[in-house]
TORLODREN-798560 format. One record per residue: residue number from 1; residue in three letters; x, y, z of N, C-alpha, C in turn. Coordinates in steps of 0.1 Angstrom, whole numbers, m for minus. Each point is the difference from the previous one (the first is absolute). Example, Ala and Ser with C-alpha at 12.3 -4.5 7.8 and 13.67 -1.06 7.14 Angstrom:
BEGIN
1;ALA;132;m57;78;m9;12;0;9;12;0 $
2;SER;m4;11;m7;9;11;0;m8;11;8 $
***
This chain:
BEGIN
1;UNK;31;m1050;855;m11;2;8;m6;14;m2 $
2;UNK;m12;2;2;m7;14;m9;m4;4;17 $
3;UNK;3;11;m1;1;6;20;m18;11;m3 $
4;UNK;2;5;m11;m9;12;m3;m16;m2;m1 $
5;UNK;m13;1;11;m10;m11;m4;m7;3;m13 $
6;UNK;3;15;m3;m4;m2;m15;3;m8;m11 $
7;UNK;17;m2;2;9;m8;m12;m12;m12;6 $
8;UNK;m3;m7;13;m1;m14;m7;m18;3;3 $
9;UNK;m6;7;m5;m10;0;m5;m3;2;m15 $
10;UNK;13;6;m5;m3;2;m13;5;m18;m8 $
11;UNK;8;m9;8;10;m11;m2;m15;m9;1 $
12;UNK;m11;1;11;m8;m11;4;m10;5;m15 $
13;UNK;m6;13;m4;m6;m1;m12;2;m4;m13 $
14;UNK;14;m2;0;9;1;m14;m1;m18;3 $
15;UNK;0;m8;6;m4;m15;m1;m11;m5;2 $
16;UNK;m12;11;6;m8;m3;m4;m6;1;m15 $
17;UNK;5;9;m3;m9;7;m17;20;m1;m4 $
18;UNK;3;m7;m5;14;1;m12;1;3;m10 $
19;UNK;7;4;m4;3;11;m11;m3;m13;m15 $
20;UNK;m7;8;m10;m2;m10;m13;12;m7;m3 $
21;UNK;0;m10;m4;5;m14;m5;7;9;m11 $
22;UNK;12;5;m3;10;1;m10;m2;m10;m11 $
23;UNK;m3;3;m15;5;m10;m9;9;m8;3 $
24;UNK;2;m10;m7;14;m11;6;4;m1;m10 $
25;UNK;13;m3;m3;10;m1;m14;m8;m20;m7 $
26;UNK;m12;2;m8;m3;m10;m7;7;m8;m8 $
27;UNK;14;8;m5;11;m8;m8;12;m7;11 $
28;UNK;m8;2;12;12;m6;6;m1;m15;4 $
29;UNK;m11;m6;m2;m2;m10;m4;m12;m7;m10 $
30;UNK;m4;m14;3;m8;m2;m8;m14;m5;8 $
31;UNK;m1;m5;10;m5;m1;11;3;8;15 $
32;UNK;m13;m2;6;2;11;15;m12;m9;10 $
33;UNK;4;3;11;m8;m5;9;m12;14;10 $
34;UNK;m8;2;m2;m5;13;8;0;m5;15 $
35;UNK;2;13;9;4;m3;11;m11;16;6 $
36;UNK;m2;m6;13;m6;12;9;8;5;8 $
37;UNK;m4;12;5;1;7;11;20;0;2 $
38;UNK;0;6;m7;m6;13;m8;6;m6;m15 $
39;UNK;m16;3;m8;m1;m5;m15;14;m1;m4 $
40;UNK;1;m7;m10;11;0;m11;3;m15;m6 $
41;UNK;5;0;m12;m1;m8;m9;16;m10;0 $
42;UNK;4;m6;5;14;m11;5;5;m3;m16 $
43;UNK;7;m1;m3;7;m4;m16;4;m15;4 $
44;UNK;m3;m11;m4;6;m9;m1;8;m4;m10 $
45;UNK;13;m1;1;10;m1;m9;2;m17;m4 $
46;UNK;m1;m10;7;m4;m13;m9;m14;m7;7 $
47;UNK;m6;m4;m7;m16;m1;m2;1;m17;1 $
48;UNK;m5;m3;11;5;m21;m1;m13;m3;m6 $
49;UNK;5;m8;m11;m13;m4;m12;8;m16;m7 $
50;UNK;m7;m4;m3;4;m13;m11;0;4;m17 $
51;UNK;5;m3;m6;m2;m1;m16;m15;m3;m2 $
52;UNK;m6;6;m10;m15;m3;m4;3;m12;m2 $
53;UNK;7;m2;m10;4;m17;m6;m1;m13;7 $
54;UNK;1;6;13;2;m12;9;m12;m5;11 $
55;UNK;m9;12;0;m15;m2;7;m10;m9;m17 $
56;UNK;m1;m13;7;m3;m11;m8;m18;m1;5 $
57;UNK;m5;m9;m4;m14;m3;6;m9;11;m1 $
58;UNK;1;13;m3;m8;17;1;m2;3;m12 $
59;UNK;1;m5;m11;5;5;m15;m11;8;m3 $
60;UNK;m17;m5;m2;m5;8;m1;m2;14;9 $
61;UNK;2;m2;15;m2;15;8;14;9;m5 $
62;UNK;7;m9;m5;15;8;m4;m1;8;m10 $
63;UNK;m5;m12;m15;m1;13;m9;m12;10;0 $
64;UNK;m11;0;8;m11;9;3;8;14;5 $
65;UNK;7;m6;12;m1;15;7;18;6;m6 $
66;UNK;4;m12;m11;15;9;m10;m10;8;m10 $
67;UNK;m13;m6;m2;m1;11;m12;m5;15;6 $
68;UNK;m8;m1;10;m5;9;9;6;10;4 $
69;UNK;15;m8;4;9;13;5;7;4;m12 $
70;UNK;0;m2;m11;6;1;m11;m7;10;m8 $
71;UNK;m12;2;0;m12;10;m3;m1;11;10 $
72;UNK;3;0;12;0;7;5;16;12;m1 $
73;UNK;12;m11;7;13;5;m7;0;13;m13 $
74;UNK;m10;m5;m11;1;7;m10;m10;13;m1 $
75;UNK;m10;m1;15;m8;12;m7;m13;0;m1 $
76;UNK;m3;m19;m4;m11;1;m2;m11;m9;13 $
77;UNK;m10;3;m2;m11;m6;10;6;m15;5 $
78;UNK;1;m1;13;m4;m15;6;m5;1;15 $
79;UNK;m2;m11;7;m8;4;12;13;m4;11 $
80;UNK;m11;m1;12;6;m3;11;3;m19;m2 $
81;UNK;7;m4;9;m3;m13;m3;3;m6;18 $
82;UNK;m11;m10;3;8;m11;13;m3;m11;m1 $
83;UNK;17;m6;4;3;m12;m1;m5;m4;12 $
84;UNK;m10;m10;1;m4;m13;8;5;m14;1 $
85;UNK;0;m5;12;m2;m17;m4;12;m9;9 $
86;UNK;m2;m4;2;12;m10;8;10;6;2 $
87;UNK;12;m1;13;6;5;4;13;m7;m7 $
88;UNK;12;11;m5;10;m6;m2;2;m4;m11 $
89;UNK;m6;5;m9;m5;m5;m15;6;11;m8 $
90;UNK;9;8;7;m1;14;m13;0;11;m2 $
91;UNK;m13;5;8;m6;12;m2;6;9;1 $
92;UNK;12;5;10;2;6;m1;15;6;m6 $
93;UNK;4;m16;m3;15;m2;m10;m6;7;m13 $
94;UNK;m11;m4;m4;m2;7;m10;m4;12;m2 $
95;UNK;m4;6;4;m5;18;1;18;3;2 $
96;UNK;9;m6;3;16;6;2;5;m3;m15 $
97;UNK;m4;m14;m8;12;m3;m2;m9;7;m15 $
98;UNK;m13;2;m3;m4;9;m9;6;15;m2 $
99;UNK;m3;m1;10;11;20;m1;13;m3;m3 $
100;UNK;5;m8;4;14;m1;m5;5;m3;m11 $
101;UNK;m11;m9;m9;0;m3;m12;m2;12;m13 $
102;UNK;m9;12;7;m10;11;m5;16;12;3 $
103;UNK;7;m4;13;5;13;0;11;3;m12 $
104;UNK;5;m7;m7;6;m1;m11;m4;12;m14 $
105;UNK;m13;m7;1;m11;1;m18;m1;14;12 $
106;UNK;m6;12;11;m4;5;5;12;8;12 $
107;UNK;5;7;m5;10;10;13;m6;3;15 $
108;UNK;m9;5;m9;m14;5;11;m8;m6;7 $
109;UNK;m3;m13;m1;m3;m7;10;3;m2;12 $
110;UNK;m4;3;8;3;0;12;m12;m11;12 $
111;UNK;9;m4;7;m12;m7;14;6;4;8 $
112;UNK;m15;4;8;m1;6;16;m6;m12;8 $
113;UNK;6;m6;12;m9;m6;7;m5;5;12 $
114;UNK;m14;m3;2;m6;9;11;m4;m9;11 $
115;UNK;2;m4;6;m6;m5;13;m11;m3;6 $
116;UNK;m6;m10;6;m16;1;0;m7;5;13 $
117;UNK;13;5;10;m1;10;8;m2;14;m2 $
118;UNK;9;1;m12;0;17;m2;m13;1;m13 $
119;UNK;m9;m3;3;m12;6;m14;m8;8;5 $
120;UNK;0;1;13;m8;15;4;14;18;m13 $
121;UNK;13;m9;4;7;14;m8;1;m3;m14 $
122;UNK;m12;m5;m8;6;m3;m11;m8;12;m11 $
123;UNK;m6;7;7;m7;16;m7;14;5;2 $
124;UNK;8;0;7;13;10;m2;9;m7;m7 $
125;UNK;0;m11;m2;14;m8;m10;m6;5;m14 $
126;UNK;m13;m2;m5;m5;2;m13;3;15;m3 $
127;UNK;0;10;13;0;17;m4;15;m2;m9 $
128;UNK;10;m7;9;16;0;m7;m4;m5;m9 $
129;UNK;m4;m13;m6;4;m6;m9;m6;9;m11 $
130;UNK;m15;0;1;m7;9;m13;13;12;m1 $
131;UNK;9;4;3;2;11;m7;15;m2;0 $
132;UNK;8;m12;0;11;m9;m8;m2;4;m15 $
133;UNK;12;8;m6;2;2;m11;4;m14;m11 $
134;UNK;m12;m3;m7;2;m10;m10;1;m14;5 $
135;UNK;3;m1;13;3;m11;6;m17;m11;m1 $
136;UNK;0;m13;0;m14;m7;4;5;m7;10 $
137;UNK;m9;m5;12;0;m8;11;m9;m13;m2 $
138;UNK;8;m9;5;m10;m10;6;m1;m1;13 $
139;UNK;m9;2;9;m3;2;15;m1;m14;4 $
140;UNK;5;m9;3;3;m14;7;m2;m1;9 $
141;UNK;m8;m4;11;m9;m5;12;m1;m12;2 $
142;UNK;11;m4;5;m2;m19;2;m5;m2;16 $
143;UNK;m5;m15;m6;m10;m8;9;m9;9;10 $
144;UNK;m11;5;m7;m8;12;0;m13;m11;4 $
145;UNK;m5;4;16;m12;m6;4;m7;11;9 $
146;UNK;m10;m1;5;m6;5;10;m8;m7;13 $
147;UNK;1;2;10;m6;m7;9;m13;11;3 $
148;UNK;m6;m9;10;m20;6;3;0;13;1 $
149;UNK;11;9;7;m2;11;8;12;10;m6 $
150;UNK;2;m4;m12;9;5;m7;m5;11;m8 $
151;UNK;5;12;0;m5;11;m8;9;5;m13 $
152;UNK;8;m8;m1;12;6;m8;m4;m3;m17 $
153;UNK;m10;m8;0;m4;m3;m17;m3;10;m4 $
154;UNK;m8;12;8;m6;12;m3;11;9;m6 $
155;UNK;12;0;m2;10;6;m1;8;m4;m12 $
156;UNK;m8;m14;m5;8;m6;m14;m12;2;m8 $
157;UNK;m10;0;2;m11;9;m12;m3;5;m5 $
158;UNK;13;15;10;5;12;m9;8;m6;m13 $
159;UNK;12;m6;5;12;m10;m11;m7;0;m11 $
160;UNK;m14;m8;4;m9;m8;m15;m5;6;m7 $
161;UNK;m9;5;6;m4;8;m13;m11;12;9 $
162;UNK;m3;3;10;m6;10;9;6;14;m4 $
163;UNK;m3;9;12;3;13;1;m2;12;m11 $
164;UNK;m1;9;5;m3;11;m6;12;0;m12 $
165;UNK;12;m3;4;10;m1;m10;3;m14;m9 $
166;UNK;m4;m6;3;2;m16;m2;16;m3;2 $
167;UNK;0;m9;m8;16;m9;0;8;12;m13 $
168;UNK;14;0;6;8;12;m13;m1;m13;m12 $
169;UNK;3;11;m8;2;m14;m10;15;m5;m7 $
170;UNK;6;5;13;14;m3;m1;3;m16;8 $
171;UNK;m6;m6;7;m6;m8;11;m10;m14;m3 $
172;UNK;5;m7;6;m6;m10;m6;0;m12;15 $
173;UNK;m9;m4;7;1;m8;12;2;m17;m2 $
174;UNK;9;m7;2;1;m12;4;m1;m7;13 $
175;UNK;m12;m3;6;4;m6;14;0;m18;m3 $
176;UNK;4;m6;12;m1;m14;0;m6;m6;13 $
177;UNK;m10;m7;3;m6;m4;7;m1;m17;m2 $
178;UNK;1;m6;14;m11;m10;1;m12;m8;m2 $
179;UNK;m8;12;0;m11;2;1;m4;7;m14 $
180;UNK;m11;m6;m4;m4;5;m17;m12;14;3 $
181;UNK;m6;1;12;m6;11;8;6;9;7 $
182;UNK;11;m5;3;11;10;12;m5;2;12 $
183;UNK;m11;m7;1;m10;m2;14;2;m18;2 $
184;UNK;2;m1;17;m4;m12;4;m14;m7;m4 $
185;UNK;0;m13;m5;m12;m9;m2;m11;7;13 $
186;UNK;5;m3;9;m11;m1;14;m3;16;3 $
187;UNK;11;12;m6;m7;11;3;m13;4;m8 $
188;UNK;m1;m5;m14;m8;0;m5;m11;m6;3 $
189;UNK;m5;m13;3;m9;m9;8;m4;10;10 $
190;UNK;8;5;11;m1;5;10;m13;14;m2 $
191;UNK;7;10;m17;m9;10;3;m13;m5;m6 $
192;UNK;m2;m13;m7;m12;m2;m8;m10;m6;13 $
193;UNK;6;m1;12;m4;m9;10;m10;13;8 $
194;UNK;10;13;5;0;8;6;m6;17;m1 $
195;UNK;3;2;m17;m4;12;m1;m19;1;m5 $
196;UNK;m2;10;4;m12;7;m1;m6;m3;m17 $
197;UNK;13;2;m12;m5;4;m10;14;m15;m4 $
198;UNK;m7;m13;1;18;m10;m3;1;1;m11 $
199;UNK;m7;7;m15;11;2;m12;5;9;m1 $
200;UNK;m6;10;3;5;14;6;16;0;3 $
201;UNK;m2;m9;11;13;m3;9;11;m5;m5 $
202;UNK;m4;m14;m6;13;m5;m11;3;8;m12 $
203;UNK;m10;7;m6;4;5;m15;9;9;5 $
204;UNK;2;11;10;9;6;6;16;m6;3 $
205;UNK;3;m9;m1;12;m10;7;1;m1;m13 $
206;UNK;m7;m8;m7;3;m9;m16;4;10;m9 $
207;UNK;m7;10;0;3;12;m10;9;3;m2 $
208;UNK;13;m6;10;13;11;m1;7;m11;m11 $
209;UNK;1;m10;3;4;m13;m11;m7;4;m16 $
210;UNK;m10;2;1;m7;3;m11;2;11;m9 $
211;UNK;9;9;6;8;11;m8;9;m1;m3 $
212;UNK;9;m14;0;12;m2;m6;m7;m6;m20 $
213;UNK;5;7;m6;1;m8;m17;1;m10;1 $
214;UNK;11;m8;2;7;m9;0;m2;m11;12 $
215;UNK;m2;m16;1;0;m6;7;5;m11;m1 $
216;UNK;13;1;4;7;m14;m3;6;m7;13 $
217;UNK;m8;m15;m11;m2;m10;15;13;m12;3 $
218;UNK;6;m3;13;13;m5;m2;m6;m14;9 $
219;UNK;6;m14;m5;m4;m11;6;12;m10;m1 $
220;UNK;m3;m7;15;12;m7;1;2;m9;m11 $
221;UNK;15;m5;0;10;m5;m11;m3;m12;0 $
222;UNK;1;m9;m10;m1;m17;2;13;m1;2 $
223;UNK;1;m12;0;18;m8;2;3;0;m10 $
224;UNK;m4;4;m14;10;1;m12;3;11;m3 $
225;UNK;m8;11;6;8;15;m3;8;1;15 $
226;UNK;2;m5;11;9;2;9;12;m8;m4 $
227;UNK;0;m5;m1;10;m9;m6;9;15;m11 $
228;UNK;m11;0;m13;9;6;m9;2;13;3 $
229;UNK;m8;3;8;6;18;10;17;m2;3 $
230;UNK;1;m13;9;14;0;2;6;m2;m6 $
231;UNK;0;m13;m11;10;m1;m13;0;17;m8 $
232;UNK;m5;7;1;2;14;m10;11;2;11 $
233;UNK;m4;6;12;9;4;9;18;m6;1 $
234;UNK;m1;m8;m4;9;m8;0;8;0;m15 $
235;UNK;m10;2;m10;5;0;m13;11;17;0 $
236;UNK;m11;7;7;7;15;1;10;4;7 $
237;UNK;0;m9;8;13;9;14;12;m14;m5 $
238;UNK;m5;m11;m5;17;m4;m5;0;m13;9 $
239;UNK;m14;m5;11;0;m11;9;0;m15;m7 $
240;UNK;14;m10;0;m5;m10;m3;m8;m10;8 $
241;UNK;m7;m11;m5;m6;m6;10;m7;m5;m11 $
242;UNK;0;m18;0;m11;m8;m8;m14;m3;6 $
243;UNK;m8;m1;m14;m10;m3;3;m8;m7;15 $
244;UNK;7;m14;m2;m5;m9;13;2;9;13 $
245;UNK;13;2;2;2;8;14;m5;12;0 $
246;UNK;m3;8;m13;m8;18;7;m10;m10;1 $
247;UNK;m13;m8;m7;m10;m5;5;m7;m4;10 $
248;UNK;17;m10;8;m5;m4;15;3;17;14 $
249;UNK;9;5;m5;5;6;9;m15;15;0 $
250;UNK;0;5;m14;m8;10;5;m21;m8;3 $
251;UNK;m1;m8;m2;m14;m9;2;4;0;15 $
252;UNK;13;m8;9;0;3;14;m1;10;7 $
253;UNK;7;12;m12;m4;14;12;m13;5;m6 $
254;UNK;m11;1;m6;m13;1;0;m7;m6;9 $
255;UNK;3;m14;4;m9;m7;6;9;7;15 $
256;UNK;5;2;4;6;11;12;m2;5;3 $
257;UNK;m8;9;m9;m3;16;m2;m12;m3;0 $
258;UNK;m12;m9;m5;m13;m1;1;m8;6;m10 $
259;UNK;10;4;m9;m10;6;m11;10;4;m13 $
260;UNK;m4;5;m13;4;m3;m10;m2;13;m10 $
261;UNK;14;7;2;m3;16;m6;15;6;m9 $
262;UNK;m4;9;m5;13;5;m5;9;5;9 $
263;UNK;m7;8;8;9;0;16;12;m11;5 $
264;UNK;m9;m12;3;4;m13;4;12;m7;m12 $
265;UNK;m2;3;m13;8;m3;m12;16;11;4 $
266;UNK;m7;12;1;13;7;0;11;m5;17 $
267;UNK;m10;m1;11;8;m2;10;5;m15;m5 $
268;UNK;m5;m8;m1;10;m10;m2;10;2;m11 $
269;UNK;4;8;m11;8;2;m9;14;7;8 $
270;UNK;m10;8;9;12;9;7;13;m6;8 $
271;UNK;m6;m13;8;6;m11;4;9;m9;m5 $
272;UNK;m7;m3;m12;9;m9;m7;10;10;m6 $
273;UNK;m2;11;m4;16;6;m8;6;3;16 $
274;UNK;m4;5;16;7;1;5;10;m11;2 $
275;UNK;m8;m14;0;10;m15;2;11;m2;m10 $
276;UNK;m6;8;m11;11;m4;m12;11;10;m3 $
277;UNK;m3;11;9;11;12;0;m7;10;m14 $
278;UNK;m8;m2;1;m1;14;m13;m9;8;8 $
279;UNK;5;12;m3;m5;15;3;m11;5;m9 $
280;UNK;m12;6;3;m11;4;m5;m4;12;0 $
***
């Protein structure tokens, strides 16, 4: 307990204004999670990702954004990239299971994921990262939207390509969205309906989508890539199980679930090796 009112006046400024963010030991892992208040960069020591090999039905968004990070990995120019499009499909297996493919050919690669709460602090994540010795980042932002009264896009425009300093070029942004805008359909409608100046209004919203390079679009699976999502899964973890019966069994738990995704592919795989005793 601090008795002295100076000690806890000097204790109430020191949390308000905190002392700079310390470098963080970057070899201590290969991934990190940024965290607020008070900053600092979390090491995640196993990273839950699938084998590239095994996300089926994406092939073209796959090898787009492997060569992307693979150009970048080395040095040279690539952009930002966001994954859109059906839920459950991927997006964000893949921005993991690419780095993990990359971190091999690349030491230095590293992924940070940032939060779509914390992008008001993401001017102070880039101060650390820009000045990471040799290290490159990929800044990962999953299921990145904004609602009407949302201010926080203004804050990923620095990321893109804004600011007096722009983006380091150590840095490289991956978000994943729903939404191929990162804006609701109807907020859009809403400002073309409402503002003073309505292209004015939307080109402001849309613009922030429009700064990503890269635009890759994800869409639901037919029943012949769900199907063979799970026979991979099955081929890989060691699950027996014939044709006819994975057919009827996982077609019942789709129609259960009401919809038809890689998500839905893996949750039923997880099931069946738990019934059959295999560990995953």
């Amino acid at each position: 307990m601090i008795d002295d009112p100076m000690d806890r006046i000097a204790a109430a400024l020191e949390r308000m204004s905190p002392a700079p963010l310390e470098a963080p030991d970057f070899e201590a892992a290969a991934a990190f999670v940024w965290q607020t208040g008070p900053d600092r960069l979390e090491p995640v020591a196993n990273v839950s990702r699938v084998p590239l090999d095994l996300l089926l039905g994406v092939d073209r968004s796959r090898d787009t954004l492997l060569a992307n990070t693979r150009q970048f990995a080395q040095g040279l120019p690539a952009n930002n990239a966001l994954l859109w499009g059906a839920r459950g499909m991927g997006k964000s297996s893949l921005v993991k299971a690419i780095h993990g493919a990359l971190e091999a050919e690349c030491q230095q690669l590293k992924i940070v994921e940032l939060h779509r709460e914390d992008l008001p602090s993401v001017g102070r994540l880039l101060n650390v990262l820009r000045h990471a010795p040799d290290a490159r980042f990929i800044l990962f932002c999953d299921d990145l939207s904004f609602s009407h009264d949302d201010q926080h896009y203004k804050s990923l425009k620095a990321v893109l390509d804004g600011g007096i300093e722009g983006r380091p070029d150590n840095v490289i942004l991956y978000a994943t969205s729903n939404r191929r805008h990162l804006m609701p359909r109807d907020m859009i409608e809403n400002e073309r309906g409402s503002a003073i100046n309505p292209s004015e209004a939307v080109e402001e919203k849309v613009s922030l989508s429009d700064r990503f390079g890269l635009w890759l679009g994800f869409h639901a699976c037919d029943q012949d890539q769900y199907l063979a999502m799970i026979r991979g899964y099955c081929s890989a973890y060691g699950v027996q199980i014939d044709d006819d019966a994975l057919w009827a069994e996982a077609i019942e738990w789709q129609a259960t679930r009401g919809s038809r995704s890689g998500r839905v592919a893996w949750q039923y795989f997880c099931d069946l090796a738990g019934r059959r005793g295999i560990a995953i």
